[in-house]
C-alpha positions in Angstrom: 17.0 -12.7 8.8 14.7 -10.3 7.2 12.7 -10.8 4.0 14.6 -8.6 2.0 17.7 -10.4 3.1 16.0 -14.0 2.5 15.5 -12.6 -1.5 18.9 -11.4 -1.7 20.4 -14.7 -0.4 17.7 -16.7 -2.5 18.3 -14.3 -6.1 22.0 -15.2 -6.1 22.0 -19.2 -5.1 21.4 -19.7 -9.1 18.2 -21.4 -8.6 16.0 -21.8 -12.2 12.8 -20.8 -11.5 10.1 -22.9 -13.7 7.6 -20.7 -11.9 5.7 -17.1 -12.1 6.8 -14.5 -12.6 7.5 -14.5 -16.3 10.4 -12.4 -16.2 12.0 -15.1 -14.7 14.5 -12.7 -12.9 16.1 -12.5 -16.3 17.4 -8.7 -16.2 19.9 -9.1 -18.8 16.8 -9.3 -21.0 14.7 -6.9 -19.2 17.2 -4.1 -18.1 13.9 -1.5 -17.0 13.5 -4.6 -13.8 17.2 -4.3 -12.6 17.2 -4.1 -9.1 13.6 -5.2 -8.8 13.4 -8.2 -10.8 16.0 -9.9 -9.0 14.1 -10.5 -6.1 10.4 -11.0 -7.5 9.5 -14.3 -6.5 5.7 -16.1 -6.4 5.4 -18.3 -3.4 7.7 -21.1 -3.1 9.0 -23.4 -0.3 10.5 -21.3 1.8 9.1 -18.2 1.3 5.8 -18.2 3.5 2.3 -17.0 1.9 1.0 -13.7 3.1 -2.7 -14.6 3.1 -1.9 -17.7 4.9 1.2 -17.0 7.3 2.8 -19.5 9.3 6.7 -18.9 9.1 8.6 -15.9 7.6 5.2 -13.6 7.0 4.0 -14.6 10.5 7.3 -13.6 12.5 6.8 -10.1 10.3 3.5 -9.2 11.5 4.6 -10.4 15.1 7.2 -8.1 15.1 4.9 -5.2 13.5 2.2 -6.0 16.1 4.8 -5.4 19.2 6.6 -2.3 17.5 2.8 -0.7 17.5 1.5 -1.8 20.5 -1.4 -4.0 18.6 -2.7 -7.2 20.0 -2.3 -8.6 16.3 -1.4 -6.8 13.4 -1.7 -8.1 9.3 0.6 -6.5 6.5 -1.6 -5.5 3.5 0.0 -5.0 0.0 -3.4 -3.5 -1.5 -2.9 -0.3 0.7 -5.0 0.8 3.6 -8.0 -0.2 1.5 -8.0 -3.1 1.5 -7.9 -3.6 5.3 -10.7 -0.8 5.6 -12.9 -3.3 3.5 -12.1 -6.5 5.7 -12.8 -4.3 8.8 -16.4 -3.3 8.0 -17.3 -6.3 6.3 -16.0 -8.8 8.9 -17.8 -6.2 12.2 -21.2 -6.2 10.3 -24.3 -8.4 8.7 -26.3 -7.0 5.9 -28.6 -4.6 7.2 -26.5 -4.0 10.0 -25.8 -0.2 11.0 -22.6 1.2 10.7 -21.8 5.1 12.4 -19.1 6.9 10.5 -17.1 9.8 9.8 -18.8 11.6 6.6 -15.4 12.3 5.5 -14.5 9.2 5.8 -12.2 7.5 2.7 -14.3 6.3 0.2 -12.2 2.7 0.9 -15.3 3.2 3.9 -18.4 3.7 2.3 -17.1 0.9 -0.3 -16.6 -1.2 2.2 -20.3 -0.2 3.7 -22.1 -0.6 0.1 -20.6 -4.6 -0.2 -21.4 -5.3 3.7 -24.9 -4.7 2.7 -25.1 -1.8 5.9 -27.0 0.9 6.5 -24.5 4.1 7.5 -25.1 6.9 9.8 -22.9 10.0 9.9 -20.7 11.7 12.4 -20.4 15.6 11.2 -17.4 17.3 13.3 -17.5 21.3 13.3 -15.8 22.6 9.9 -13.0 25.0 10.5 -14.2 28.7 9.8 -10.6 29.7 8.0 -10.4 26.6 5.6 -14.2 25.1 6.0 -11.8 21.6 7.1 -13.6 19.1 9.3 -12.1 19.3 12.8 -12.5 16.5 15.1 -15.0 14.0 16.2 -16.1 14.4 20.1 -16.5 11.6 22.5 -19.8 12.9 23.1 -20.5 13.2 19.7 -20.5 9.7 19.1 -22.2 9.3 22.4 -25.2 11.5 21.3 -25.2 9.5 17.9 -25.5 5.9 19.5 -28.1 7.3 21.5 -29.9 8.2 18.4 -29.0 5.2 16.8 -29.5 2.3 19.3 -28.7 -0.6 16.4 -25.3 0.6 15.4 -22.8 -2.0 15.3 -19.7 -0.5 14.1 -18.2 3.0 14.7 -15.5 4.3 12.3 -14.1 7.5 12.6 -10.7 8.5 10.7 -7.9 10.2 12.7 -5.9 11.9 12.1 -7.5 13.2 8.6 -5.6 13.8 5.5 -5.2 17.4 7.1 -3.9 15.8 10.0 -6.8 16.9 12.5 -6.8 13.9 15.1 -10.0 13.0 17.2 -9.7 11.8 21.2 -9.5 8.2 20.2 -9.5 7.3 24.2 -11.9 9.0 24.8 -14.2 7.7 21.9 -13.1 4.4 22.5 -14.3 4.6 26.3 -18.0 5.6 25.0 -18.2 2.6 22.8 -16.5 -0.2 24.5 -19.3 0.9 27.8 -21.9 -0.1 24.9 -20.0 -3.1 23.5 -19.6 -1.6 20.6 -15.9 -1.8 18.8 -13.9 0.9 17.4 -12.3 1.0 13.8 -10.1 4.0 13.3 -8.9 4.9 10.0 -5.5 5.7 10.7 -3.9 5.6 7.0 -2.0 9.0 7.3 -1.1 7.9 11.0 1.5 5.1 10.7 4.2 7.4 12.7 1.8 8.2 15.2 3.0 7.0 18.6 6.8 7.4 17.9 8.8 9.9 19.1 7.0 12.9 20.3 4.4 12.5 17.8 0.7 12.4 19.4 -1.0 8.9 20.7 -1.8 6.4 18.1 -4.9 4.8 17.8 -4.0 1.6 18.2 -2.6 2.3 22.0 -5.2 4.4 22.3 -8.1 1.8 22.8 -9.4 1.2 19.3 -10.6 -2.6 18.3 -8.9 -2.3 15.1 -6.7 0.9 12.8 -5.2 0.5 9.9 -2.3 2.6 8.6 -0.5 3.2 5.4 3.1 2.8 5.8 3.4 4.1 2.6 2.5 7.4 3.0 4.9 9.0 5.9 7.1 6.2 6.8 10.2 4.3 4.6 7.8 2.1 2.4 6.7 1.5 -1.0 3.7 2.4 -2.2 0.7 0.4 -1.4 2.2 -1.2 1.7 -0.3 -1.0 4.5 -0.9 -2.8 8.1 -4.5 -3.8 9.7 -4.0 -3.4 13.5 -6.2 -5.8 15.7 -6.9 -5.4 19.3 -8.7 -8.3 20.2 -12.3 -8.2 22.2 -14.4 -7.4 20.2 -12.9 -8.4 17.0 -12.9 -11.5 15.6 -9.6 -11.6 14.3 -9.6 -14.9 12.4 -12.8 -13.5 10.4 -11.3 -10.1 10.1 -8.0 -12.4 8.6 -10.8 -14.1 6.1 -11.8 -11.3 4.8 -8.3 -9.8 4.4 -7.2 -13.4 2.6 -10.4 -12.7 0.3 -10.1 -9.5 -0.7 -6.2 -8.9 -1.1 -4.6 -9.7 -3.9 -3.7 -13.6 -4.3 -0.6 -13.3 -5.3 0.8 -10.6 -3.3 3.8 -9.2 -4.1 6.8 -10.4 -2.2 8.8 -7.0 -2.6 6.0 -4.9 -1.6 5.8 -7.4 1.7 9.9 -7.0 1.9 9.1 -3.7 2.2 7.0 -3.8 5.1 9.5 -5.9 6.9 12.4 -3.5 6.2 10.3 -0.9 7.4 9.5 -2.7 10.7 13.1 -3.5 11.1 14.2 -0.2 10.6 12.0 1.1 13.0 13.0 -1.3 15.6 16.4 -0.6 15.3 16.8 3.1 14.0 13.3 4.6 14.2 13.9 6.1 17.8 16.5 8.9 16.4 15.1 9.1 12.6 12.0 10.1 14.3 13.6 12.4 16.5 15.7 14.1 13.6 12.5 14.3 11.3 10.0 15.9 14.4 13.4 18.5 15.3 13.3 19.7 11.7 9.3 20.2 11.7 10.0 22.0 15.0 12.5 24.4 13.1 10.5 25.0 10.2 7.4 25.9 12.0 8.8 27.9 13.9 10.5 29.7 11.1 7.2 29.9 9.2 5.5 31.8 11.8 7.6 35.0 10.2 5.5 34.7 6.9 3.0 37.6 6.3 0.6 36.4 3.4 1.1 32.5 3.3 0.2 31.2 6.8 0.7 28.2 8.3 -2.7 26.3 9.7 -2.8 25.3 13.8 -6.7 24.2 13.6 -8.0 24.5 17.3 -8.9 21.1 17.7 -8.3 18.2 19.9 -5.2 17.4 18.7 -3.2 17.7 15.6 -0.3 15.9 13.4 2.6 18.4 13.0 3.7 16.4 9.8 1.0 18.0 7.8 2.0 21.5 6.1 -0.8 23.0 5.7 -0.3 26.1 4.0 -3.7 29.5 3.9 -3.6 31.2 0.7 -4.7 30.9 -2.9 -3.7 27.4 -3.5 -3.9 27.0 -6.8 -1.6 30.2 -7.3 1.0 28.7 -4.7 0.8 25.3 -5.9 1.5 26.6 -9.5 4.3 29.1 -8.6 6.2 26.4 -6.3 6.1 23.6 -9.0 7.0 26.0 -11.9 9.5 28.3 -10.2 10.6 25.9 -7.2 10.7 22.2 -8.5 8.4 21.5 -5.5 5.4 19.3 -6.3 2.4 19.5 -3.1 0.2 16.8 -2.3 -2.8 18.8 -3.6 -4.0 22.3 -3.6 -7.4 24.0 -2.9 -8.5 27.7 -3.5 -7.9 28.1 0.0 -5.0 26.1 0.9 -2.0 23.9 0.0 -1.2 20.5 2.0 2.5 19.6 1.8 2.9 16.4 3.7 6.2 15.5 5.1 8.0 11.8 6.1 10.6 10.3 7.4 12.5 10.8 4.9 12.1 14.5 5.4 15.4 16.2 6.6 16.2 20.3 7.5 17.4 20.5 4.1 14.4 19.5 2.1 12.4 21.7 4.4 14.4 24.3 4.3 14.1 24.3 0.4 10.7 24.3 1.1 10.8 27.4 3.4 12.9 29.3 1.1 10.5 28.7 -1.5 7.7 30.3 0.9 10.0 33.1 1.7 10.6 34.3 -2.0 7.2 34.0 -3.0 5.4 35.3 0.5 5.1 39.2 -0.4 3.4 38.4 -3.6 1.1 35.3 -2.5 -2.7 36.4 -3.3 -5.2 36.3 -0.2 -7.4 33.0 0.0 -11.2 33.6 -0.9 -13.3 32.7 2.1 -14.3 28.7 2.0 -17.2 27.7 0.3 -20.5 27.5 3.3 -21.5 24.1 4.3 -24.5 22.9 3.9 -26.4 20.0 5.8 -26.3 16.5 5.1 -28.3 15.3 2.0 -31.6 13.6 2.9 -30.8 9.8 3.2 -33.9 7.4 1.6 -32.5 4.2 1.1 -29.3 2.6 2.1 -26.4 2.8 -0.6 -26.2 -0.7 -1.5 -30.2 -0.5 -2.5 -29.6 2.4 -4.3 -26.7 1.1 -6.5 -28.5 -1.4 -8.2 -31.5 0.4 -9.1 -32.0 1.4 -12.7 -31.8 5.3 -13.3 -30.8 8.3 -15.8 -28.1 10.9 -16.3 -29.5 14.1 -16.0 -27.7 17.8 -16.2 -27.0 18.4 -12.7 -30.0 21.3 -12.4 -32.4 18.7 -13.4 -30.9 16.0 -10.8 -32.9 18.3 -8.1 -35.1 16.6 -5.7 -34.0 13.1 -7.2 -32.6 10.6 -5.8 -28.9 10.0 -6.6 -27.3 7.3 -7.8 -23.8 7.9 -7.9 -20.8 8.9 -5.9 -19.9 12.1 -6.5 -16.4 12.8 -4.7 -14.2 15.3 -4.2 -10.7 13.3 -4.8 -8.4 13.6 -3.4 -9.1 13.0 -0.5 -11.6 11.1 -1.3 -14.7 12.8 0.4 -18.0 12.3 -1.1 -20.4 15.5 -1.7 -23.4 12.9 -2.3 -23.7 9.0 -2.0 -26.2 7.0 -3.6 -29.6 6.7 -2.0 -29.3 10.5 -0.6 -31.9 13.4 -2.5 -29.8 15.8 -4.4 -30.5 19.3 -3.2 -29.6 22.9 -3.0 -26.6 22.7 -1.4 -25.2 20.3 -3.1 -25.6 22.2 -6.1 -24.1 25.3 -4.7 -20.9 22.8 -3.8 -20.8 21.2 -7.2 -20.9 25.1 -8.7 -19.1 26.4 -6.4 -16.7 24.2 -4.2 -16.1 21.1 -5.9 -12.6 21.6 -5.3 -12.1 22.8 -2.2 -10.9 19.9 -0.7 -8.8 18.6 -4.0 -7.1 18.9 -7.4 -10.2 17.9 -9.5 -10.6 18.5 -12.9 -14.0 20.8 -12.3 -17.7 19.8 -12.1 -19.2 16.9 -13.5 -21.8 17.5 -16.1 -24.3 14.7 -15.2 -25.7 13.3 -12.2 -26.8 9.8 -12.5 -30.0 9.6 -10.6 -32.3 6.6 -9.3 -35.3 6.3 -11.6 -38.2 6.3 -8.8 -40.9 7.1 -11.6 -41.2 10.4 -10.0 -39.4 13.0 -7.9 -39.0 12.6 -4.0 
C-alpha cells in the first residue's frame, strides 16, 4: 500500500484528530483545502516520521534507492537544497577544502559558507554562441586536485539547468583513485537513466546526487531525493544532517508525492518515458526547419534532450510567446530562451509549442553576441570569514578593488557573479553593466555592493 493510499484509507475511517494541523481536515469550513486537506496529517501512529524512518517512510526510500540504482537513497521535502546542504556539511570539517563547479546552485556555496570550508573552482569552457558553461573534464578535476592537494570534497553539477552533462564516470574514476568522493548535483537530472535518456549520476559512480523530482518528473514542488552510494559516505551522518536541516514537520503530502512518483515509475515509467523522449525526438527534428530561432546542440560531452533551448533575442521571444501564445518559459536571456519539458510533456503540448515557433520564426530578431567572460575574481579570504565581517554599501564603481561582501547572483539559475571574500574588479563590473542577465530573468543591476570594511583597499 502506498502512502497516498494509507491517507485515503486513514481520511475516511472518521477518526477526530485532536492533533496538528489546525484545519483539522475540516473542508466544509475551509473549501480553498478540498482535496488537500483531507489527507494532511502530522505524525501519528501509523504513519512513520520522515527524519526518523523505520516503517512506511523507510519501505519508500527502499523502493526509490532500487528504482535509481543508489546504494541508499533519502526523500527530501525541502527540495534539492536541502540535501545539497547535508552533503557538504556531513563530507567536510571547518577549514576543510571543497572543489566545485563555479556555477554551481547557490544551495552549494550555502552549504560551503555554514561547513566553515574553504572552496576552490572548476571553470568549464563557456559556449562561444550563448557564453553557457559546457562541461567539466575528468582531467579537469584531475589538474585541480593536483593543484589543490587538501581538497576533501568534489561537487560538480550535471546536467546544468541548460542541460549540459559532465562525464560523471569518468570524474568519478579520478577521485575515487584519490579517495576522494563525488557529490553531483543532479536536481534537473531525476529522469536521467530511464529510457534512452543519458547515464545518471548515481549509476555512474558518484558517492552521493541529489535530484529534484519536482522539476521533470510527476511530483510536487519541493519534492527532492538525496542518493547515497556508500564508501565514502557516511550515510548515517549524511542522514543527521538531513534530520537537522529539513523541516521537522515534513509534510506528509509532499512525501505522498514522492511515493506516487516512485510507484509510478515502477510500474508505468518504462513507456511514459518512452512516449515523452519519442515526442522530443519529433519536435527536434521538426525544429531543425526554423530559420531565425535555432535550437541549441552545445558540443559537449553529453547533453539532456529535455532542455529546449531556444538562440534568439530572448526577451523578444519570451514576450511574444506569453502574450500571443499562452506559453510561459522557464526564463529568458538576451540570447536565448530555456523551455524545459517533463513527463508530463506529450506531442500535443509540444507541438503547440512548435507552432508557436513557426508563426513567429520569420520575424524573431537575431541574438546579440554573449557578454565576454572574464576570469575568476581574486579570492582573499574564505566566504564564511568574509560574511561576518563588518563592511559598507557602496555604488558599485566605488566597490572597485574592495573586498566584497555579498552574493551577487544571477537568479535564476542561481549562479553567482561574486561571492563574499573575492576583490570586485573590472570584469565584474562590465557583467553587472552589461550581462547581469544573461543567464536569467532579473530585475537589472543592483545599485550597491556591500563590501568588507578592511580599513583600506586590497
Amino acid at each position: 500500500m502506498t502512502l497516498f493510499e494509507k491517507l485515503s484509507r486513514y481520511s475516511s475511517s472518521g477518526a477526530l484528530p485532536m492533533h496538528m494541523p489546525g484545519h483539522k481536515r475540516n473542508i466544509a469550513a475551509f473549501p480553498w483545502l478540498a482535496g488537500l486537506g483531507e489527507l494532511d496529517i502530522t505524525e501519528i501512529a501509523g504513519f512513520d516520521n520522515l527524519n526518523d524512518p523505520e516503517g512506511l517512510f523507510s519501505d519508500m526510500e527502499k523502493k526509490i534507492a532500487r528504482i535509481w540504482g543508489a546504494t541508499e537513497s533519502i526523500a527530501l521535502v525541502n527540495g534539492s537544497t536541502v540535501g545539497v546542504l547535508a552533503a557538504v556539511m556531513s563530507a567536510l570539517d571547518e577549514g576543510g577544502e571543497l572543489l566545485m563547479f563555479r556555477d554551481s546552485h547557490r544551495s552549494v556555496y550555502h552549504a560551503a559558507q555554514l561547513a566553515g570550508a574553504v572552496t576552490r573552482y572548476l571553470t568549464p569552457e563557456a559556449d562561444p554562441e550563448l557564453g553557457l558553461p559546457l562541461s567539466v573534464t575528468p582531467e579537469d578535476v584531475a589538474e585541480a586536485l593536483e593543484k589543490y592537494p587538501r581538497i576533501k570534497l568534489v561537487c560538480v553539477t550535471s546536467p546544468t539547468y541548460d542541460g549540459v552533462i559532465s562525464d560523471i564516470a569518468g570524474i568519478a574514476d579520478v577521485c575515487h583513485s584519490r579517495g576522494i568522493p563525488l557529490f553531483v548535483d543532479e536536481a534537473h537530472g531525476a529522469h536521467l537513466g530511464f529510457g534512452d535518456f543519458p547515464a545518471s549520476a548515481v549509476r555512474s559512480g558518484a558517492d552521493m546526487a541529489v535530484q529534484s523530482l519536482h522539476k521533470t518528473l510527476p511530483s510536487l514542488t519541493q519534492t527532492a531525493v538525496l542518493h547515497i552510494n556508500t564508501g565514502l559516505v557516511d550515510s548515517k551522518k549524511v542522514r543527521r544532517y538531513v534530520a537537522m536541516l529539513q523541516t521537522s514537520s515534513p509534510s506528509y503530502l509532499l512525501s505522498a508525492s514522492i511515493d506516487m512518483c516512485a510507484d509510478f515509475l515502477a510500474r508505468e515509467g518504462g513507456k511514459a518515458v518512452r512516449s515523452w523522449f519519442d515526442a522530443l525526438e519529433d519536435f527536434r527534428d521538426a525544429a531543425e526547419k526554423l530559420e531565425r530561432i535555432r535550437l541549441w546542440t552545445p558540443d559537449t560531452y553529453s547533453y539532456d534532450p529535455s532542455k529546449l533551448v531556444l538562440r534568439c533575442d530572448g526577451k523578444w521571444l519570451e514576450k511574444r510567446l506569453r502574450e500571443d501564445f499562452g506559453i510561459e518559459v522557464e526564463y529568458s536571456s538576451p540570447t536565448h530562451v530555456l523551455c524545459m519539458t517533463g513527463m508530463g510533456d506529450t506531442s500535443e503540448s509540444l507541438s503547440r509549442l512548435l507552432d508557436a515557433l513557426t508563426a513567429l520564426d520569420s520575424a524573431a530578431p537575431a541574438a546579440p553576441p554573449p557578454c565576454p567572460a572574464g576570469g575568476l575574481p581574486e579570492q582573499v579570504m574564505p566566504v564564511h570569514e568574509a560574511v561576518k565581517l563588518p563592511g559598507e554599501s557602496v555604488p558599485p564603481d566605488a566597490a572597485l578593488g574592495r573586498v566584497c561582501g555579498e552574493y551577487i547572483w544571477a537568479y535564476p539559475p542561481g549562479v553567482p557573479i561574486i561571492v563574499p571574500g573575492e576583490i570586485v574588479n573590472e570584469d565584474v563590473l562590465r557583467s553587472l553593466k552589461g550581462g547581469f542577465d544573461l543567464h536569467s530573468s532579473a530585475k537589472g543591476v543592483p545599485n550597491s555592493i556591500f563590501c568588507v570594511d578592511l580599513t583600506r583597499k586590497i
